[in-house]
C-alpha positions as a Markdown table, in Angstrom:
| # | Residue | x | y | z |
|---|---|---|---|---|
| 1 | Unk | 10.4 | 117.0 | 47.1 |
| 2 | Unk | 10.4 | 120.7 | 46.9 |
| 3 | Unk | 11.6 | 122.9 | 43.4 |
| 4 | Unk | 14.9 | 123.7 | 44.6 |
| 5 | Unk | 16.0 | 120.0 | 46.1 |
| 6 | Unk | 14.9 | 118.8 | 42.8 |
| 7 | Unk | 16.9 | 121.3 | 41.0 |
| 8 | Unk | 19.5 | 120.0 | 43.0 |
| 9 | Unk | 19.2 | 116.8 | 42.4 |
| 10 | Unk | 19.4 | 117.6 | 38.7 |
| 11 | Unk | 22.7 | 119.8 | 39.2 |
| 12 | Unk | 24.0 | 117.0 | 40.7 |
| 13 | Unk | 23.2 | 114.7 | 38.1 |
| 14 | Unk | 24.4 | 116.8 | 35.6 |
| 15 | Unk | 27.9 | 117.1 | 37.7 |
| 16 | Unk | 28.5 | 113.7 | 37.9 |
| 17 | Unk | 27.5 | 112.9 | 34.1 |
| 18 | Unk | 30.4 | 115.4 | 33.4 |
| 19 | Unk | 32.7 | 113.7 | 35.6 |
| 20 | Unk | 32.2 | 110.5 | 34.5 |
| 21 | Unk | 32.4 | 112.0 | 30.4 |
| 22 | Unk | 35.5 | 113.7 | 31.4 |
| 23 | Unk | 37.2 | 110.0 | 33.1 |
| 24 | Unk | 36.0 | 107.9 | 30.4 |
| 25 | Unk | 38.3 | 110.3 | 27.6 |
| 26 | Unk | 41.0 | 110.6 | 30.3 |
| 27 | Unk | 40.6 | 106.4 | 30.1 |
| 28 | Unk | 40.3 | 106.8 | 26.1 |
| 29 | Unk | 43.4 | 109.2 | 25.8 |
| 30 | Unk | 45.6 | 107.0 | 28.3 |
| 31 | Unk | 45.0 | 104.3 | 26.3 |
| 32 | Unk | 45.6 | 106.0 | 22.8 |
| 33 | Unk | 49.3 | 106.9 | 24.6 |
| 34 | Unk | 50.1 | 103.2 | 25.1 |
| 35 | Unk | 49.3 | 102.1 | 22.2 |
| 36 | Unk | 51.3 | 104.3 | 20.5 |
| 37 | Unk | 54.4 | 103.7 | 22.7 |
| 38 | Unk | 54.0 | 100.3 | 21.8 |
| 39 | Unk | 53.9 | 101.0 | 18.2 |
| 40 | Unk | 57.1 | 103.0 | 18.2 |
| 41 | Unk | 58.5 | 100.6 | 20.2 |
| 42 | Unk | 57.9 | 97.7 | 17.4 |
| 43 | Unk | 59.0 | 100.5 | 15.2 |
| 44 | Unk | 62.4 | 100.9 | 16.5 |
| 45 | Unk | 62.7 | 96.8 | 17.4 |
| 46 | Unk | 62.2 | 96.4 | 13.3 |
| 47 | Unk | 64.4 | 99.4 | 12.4 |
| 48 | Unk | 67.0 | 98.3 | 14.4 |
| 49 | Unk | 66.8 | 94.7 | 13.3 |
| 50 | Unk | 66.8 | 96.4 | 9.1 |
| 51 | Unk | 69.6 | 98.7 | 10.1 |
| 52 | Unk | 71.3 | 95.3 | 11.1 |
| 53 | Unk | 70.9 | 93.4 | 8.4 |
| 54 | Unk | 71.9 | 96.5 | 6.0 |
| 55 | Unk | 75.3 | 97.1 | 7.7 |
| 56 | Unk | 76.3 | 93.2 | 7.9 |
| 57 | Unk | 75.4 | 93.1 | 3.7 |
| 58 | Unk | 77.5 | 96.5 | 3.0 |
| 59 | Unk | 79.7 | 95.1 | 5.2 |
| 60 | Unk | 80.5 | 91.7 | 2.9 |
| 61 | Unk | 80.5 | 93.6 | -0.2 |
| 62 | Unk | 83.3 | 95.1 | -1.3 |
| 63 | Unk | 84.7 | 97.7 | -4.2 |
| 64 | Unk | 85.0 | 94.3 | -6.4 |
| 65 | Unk | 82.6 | 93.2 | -8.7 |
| 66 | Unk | 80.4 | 90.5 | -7.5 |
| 67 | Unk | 78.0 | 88.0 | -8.2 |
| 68 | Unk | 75.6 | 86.0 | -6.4 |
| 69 | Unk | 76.6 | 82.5 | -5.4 |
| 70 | Unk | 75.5 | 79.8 | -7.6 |
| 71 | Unk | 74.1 | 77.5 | -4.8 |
| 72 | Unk | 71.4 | 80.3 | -4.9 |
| 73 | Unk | 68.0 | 80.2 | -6.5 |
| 74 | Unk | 68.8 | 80.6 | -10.1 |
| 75 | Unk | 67.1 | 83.4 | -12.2 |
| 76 | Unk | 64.3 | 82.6 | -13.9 |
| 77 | Unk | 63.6 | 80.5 | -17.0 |
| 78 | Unk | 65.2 | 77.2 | -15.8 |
| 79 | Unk | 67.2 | 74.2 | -15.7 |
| 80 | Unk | 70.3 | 75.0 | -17.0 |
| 81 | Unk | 73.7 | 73.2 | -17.0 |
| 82 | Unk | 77.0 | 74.1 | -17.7 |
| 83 | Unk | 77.8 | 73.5 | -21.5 |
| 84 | Unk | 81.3 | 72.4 | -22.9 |
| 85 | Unk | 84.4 | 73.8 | -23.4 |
| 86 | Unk | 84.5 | 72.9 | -26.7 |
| 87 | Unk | 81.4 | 74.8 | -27.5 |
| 88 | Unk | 83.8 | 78.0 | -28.0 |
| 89 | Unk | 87.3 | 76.5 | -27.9 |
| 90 | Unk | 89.5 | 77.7 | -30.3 |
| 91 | Unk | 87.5 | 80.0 | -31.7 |
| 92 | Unk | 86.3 | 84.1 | -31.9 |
| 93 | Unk | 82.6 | 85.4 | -31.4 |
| 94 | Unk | 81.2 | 88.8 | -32.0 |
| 95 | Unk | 77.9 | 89.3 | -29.8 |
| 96 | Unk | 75.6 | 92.4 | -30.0 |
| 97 | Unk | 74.1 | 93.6 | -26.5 |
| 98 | Unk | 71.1 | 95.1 | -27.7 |
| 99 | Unk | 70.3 | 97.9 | -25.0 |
| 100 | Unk | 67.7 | 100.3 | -23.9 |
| 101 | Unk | 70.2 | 103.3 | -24.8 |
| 102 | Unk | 71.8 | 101.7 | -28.7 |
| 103 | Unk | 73.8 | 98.6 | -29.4 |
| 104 | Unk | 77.3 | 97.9 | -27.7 |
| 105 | Unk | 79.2 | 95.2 | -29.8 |
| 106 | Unk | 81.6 | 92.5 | -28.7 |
| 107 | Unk | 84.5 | 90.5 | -29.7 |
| 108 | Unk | 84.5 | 87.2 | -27.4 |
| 109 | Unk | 87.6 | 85.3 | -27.1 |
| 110 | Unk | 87.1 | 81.3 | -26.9 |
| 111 | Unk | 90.7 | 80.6 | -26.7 |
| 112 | Unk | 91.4 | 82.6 | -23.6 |
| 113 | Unk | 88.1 | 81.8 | -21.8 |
| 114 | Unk | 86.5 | 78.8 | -23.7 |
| 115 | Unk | 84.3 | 78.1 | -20.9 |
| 116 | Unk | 83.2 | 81.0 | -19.9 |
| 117 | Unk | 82.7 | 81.9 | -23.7 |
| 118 | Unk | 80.8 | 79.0 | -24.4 |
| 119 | Unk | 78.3 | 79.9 | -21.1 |
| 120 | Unk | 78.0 | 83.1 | -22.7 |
| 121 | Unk | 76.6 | 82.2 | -25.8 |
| 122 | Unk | 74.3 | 79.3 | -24.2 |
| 123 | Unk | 72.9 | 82.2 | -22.1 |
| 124 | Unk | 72.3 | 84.6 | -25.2 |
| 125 | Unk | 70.3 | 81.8 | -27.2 |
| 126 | Unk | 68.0 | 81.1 | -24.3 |
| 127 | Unk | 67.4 | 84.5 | -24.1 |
| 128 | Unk | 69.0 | 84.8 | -20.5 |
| 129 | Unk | 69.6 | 88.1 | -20.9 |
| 130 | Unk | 66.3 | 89.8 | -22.2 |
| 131 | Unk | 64.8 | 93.0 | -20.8 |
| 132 | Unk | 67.0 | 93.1 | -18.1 |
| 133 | Unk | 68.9 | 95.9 | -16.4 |
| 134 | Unk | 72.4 | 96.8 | -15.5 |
| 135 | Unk | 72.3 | 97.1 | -11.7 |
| 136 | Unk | 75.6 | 98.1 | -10.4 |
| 137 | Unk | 77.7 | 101.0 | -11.4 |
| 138 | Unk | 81.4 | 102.2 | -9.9 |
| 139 | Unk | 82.3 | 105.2 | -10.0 |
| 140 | Unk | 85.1 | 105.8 | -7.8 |
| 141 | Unk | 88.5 | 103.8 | -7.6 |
| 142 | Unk | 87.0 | 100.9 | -9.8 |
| 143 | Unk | 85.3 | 102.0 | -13.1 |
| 144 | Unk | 82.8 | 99.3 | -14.6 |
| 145 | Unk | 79.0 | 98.7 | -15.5 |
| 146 | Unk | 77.8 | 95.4 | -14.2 |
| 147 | Unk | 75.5 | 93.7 | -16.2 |
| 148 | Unk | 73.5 | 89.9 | -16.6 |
| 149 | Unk | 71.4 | 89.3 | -14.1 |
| 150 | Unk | 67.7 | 89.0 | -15.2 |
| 151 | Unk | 66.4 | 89.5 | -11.5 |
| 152 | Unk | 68.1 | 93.3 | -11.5 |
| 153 | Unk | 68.9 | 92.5 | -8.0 |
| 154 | Unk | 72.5 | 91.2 | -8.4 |
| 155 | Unk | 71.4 | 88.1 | -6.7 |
| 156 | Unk | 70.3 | 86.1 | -9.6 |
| 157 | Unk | 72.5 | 83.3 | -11.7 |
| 158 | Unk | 71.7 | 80.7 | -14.3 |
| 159 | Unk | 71.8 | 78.1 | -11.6 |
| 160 | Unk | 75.6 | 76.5 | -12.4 |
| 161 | Unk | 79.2 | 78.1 | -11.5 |
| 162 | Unk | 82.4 | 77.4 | -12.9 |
| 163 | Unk | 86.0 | 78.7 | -12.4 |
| 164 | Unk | 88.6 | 81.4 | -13.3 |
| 165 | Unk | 89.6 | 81.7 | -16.9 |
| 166 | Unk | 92.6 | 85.1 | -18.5 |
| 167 | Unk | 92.4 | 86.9 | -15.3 |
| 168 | Unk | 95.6 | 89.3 | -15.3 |
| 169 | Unk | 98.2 | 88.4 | -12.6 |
| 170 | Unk | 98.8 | 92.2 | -12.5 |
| 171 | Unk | 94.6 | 93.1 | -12.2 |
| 172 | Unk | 95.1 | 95.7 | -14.9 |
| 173 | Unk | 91.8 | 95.6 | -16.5 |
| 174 | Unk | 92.4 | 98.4 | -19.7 |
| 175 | Unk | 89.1 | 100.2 | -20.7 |
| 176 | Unk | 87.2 | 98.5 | -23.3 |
| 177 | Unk | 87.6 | 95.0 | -21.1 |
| 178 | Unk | 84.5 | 92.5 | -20.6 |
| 179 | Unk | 84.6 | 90.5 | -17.8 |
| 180 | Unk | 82.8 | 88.1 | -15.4 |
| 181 | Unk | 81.8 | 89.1 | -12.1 |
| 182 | Unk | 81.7 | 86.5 | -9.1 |
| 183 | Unk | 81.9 | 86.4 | -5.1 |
| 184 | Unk | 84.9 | 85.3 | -3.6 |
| 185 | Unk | 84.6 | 81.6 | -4.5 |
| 186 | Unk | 86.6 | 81.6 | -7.7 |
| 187 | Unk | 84.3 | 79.4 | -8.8 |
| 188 | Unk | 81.1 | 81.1 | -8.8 |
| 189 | Unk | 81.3 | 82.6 | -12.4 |
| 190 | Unk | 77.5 | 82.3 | -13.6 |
| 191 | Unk | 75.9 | 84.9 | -15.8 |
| 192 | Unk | 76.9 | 88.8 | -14.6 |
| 193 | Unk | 79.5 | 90.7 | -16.1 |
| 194 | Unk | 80.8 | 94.0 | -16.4 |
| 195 | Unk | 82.5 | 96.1 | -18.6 |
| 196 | Unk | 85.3 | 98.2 | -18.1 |
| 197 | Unk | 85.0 | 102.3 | -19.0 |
| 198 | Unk | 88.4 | 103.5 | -17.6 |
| 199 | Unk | 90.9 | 101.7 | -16.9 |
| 200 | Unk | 90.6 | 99.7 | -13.6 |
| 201 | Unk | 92.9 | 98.3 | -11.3 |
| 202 | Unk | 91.5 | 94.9 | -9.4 |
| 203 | Unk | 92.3 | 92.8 | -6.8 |
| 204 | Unk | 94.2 | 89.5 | -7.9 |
| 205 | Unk | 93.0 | 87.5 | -4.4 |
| 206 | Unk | 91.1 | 84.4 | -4.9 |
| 207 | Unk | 92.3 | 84.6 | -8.3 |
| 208 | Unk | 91.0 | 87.7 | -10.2 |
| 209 | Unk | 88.5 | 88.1 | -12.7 |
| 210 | Unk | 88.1 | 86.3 | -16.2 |
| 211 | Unk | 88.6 | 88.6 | -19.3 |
| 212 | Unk | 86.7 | 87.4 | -21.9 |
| 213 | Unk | 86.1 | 89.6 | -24.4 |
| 214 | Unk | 86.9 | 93.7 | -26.0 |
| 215 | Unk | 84.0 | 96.5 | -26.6 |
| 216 | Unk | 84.7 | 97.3 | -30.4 |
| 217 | Unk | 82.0 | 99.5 | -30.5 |
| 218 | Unk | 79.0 | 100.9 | -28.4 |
| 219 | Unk | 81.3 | 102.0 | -24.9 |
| 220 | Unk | 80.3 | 105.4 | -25.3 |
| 221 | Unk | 76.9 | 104.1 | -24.2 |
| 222 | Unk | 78.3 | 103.0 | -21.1 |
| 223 | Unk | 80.6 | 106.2 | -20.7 |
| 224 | Unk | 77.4 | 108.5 | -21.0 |
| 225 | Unk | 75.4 | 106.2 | -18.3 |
| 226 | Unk | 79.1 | 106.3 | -16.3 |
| 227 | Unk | 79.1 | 110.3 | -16.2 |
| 228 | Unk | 75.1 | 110.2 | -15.5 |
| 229 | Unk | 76.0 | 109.2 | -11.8 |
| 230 | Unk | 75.0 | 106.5 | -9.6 |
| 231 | Unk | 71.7 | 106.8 | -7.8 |
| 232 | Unk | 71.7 | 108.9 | -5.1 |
| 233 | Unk | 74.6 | 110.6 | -5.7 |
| 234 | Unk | 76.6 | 107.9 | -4.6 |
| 235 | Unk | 79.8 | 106.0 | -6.3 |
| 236 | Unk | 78.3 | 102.6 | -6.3 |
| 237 | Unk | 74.9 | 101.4 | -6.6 |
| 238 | Unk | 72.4 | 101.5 | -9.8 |
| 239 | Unk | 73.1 | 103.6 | -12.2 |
| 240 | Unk | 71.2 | 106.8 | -11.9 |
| 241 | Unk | 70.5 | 106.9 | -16.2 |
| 242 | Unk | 68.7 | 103.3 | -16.3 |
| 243 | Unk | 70.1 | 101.0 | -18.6 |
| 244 | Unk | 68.7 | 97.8 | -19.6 |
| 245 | Unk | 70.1 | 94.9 | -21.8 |
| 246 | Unk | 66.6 | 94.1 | -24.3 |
| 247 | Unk | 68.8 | 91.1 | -26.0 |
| 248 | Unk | 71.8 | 89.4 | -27.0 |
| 249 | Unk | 72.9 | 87.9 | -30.4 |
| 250 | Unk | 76.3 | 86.2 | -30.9 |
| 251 | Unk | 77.9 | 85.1 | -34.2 |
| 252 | Unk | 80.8 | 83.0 | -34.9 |
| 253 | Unk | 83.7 | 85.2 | -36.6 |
| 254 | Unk | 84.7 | 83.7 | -39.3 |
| 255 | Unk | 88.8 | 83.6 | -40.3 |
């Protein structure tokens, strides 16, 4: 073979060793496209299906507060049942709620709410309560701090319900007011509460909401986290100054 069909042969070589470098990252990038497509594609199937889920949630909740169910999974820390009546019948309680931000102090009323003053103080000797945080906060048309659940999610309960106690037939809650939150089954009072900042005005359907107890001191705490904000700038969510309840202590009040 002569010099110059040999160089050639080599130019040709070298053309077709480009050609076939050039197809395979043609191949390489065609494929790289695909599998993103597919990726965004899974993308926007998930998205959609959280985007879903979100709006049906927002859409059950309303400007009320509310607790989880108590056919739930209860919080942590046990088997728990619902304790008497006459654990708190008849008589007064003051409870300290021992919080991340100073002490807000209580006067509990067993005669208007016996059971749901006698749950209450079953739930602050076991401790229920302890380094948990306030997760819900109105600030718009409704004006309370919701408190009690030790998950922080608003989903938790102590694994029993029990019914409506002193709800006002007028759903004038005055500022200063502690009372139980719940979902619409008038019996699903468990462990949240909330307490009342400015006076509130709340649905009476299904019943209305127990009032079981006065602020006598310490609602200044929950005013300052109030005007704080809610997370996000919104006017109902988590409050955007955490505040966490480190533990509760109740005391009889003696005559």
């Amino acid at each position: 073979m002569s010099p110059k069909a040999r160089d050639r042969a080599r130019a040709k070589r070298r053309a077709e060793k480009r050609q076939a470098v050039f197809e395979q990252r043609a191949a390489e990038r065609a494929r790289n496209r695909q599998v993103v497509a597919v990726v965004l594609a899974v993308l926007l199937v998930v998205g959609g299906l959280v985007g879903a889920s979100y709006a049906v949630n927002r859409g059950k909740d309303t400007a009320t507060p509310a607790a989880s169910n108590p056919s739930a999974s209860p919080s942590p820390s046990a088997t728990r049942t619902l304790p008497p009546k006459s654990l708190a019948a008849g008589k007064t309680f003051v409870a300290t709620i021992t919080t991340n931000r100073g002490p807000i102090t209580v006067q509990l009323d067993g005669t208007k709410a016996p059971q749901t003053v006698a749950s209450f103080l079953q739930l602050a000797g076991d401790g229920y309560w302890a380094n948990s945080r306030c997760h819900r906060l109105t600030t718009a048309g409704i004006f309370v701090l919701q408190c009690g659940d030790p998950t922080g999610t608003g989903n938790g309960n102590p694994g029993y319900g029990y019914g409506i106690e002193n709800a006002p037939k007028d759903g004038k809650y005055p500022t200063g007011t502690l009372a139980m939150a719940r979902t619409s089954d008038p019996n699903s009072n468990g462990g949240q509460f909330f307490i009342v900042y400015k006076d509130t005005q709340l649905p009476t359907d299904g019943g209305g909401y127990t009032i079981f107890g006065t602020v006598t001191s310490g609602l200044d705490i929950v005013k300052k986290t109030a005007a704080a904000g809610v997370q996000g700038g919104q006017t109902d969510g988590p409050p955007a100054q955490p505040i966490s309840i480190q533990k509760v202590v109740v005391t009889e009040k003696k005559a």
